[in-house]
N, C-alpha and C positions, 0 to 999 in steps of 0.2 A: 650882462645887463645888471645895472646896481640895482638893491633892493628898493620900493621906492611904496612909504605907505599911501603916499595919493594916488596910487594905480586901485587901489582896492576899493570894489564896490558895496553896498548894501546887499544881504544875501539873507534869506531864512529858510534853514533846511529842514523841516519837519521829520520829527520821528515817524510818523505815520507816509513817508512817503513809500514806492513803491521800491525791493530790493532785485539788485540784477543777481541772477541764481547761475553758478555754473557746479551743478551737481555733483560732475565728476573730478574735481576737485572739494567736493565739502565746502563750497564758500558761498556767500551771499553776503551782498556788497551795497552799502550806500554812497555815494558822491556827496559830501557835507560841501565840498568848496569846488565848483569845479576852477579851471585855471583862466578862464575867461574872465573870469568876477578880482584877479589877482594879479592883473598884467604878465601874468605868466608865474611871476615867483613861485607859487606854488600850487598844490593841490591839497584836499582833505579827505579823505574818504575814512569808511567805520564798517568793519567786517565785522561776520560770525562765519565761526569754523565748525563745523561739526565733527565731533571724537575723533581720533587719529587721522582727520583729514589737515591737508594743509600743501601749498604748490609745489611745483617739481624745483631743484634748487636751480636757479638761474642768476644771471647779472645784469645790470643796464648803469646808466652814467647817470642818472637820478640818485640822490638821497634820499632815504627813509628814516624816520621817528616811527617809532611804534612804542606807544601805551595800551598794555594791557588793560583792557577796562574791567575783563572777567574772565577764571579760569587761570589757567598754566598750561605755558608752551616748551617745546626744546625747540631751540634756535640753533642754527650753523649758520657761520658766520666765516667766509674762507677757512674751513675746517674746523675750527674753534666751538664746541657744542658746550652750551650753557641754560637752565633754565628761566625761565621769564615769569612772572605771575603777576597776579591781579596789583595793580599800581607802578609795577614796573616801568621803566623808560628803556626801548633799544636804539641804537643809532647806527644803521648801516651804511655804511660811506657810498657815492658812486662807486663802480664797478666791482664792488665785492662780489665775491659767488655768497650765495645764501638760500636759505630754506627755513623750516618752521612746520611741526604739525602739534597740533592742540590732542596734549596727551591724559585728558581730564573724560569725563566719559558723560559730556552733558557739554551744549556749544559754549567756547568760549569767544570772546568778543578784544578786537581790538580798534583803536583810532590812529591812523596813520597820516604822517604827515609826507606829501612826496618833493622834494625842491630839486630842480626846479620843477613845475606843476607839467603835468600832460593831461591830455586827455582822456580821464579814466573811466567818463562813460563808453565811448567811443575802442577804448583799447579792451575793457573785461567785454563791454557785449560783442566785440568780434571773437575774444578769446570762448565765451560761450557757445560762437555758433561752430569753432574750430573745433570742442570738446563735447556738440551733442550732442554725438552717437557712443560717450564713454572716453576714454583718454584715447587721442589720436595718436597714428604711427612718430615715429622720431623726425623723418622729414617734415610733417607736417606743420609738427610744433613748430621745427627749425625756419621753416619759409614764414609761420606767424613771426615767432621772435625778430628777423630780420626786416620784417616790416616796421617792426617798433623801434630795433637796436634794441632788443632784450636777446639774452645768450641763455641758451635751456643748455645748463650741464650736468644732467645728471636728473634721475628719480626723485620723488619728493621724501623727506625728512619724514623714516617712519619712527613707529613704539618700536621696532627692533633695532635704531642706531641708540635707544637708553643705552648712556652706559653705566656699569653698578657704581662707579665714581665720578659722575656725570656733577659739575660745578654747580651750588647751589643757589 
């Protein structure tokens, strides 16, 4: 579908709106753009992570932007570990494997951009109610992830993949 800016509506996302929480991953979540308001192109959303929290590594056919708004993260990026900090710009292709945990000891914040957009009220608050009881078994995740076309490979990016020559 070509990009097209007359798909795009009038939208105002308030700071003070209300954040979706999924604990056991350390995250809380705004939807700045959902993908309705975009004809689909895309989505907007703006995390906080809290200290060495951050998702299990996984993949989907979506592209990510992510601007560090606040804080330092290490990222994996199909293998590739690099850090990220405040102003930083990341760019994860569709289907890469990837992860991230915010390695700062106070939350750090990011703004993500996803193209093309999905449903990302709809996809963290199911991902929340699949992770209320603390991180679920491996099938579990696995039947979520197939719902969406998201691939869980693997634990999330912890402080013990630093490594002492970790790219700056």
């Amino acid at each position: 579908m070509p990009f097209d800016l007359t798909d795009f509506r009038f939208h105002h996302s308030r700071g003070s709106d209300a954040p979706i929480a999924i604990p056991a991953i350390g995250l809380e979540l705004l939807v700045r753009l959902p993908p309705d308001l975009t004809g689909g192109a895309l989505t907007v959303i703006e995390t906080t992570n809290r200290p060495g929290f951050g998702p299990p590594r996984h993949s989907h056919p979506e592209t990510e932007i992510f601007r560090v708004l606040e804080g330092r993260y290490l990222f994996e990026v199909d293998g590739r570990r690099f850090f990220a900090e405040t102003g930083d710009v990341v760019t994860v292709p569709g289907g890469a494997v990837h992860g991230f945990v915010n390695v700062t000891d106070r939350p750090a914040r990011q703004f993500i951009v996803i193209a093309p957009g999905l449903d990302a009220t709809r996809f963290f608050t199911e991902l929340a109610a699949v992770m209320r009881d603390g991180r679920p078994d491996t099938a579990a995740l696995a039947a979520f992830g197939r719902a969406w076309d998201v691939t869980f490979t693997g634990p999330p990016v912890s402080l013990a993949d630093v490594p002492a020559n970790a790219a700056d």
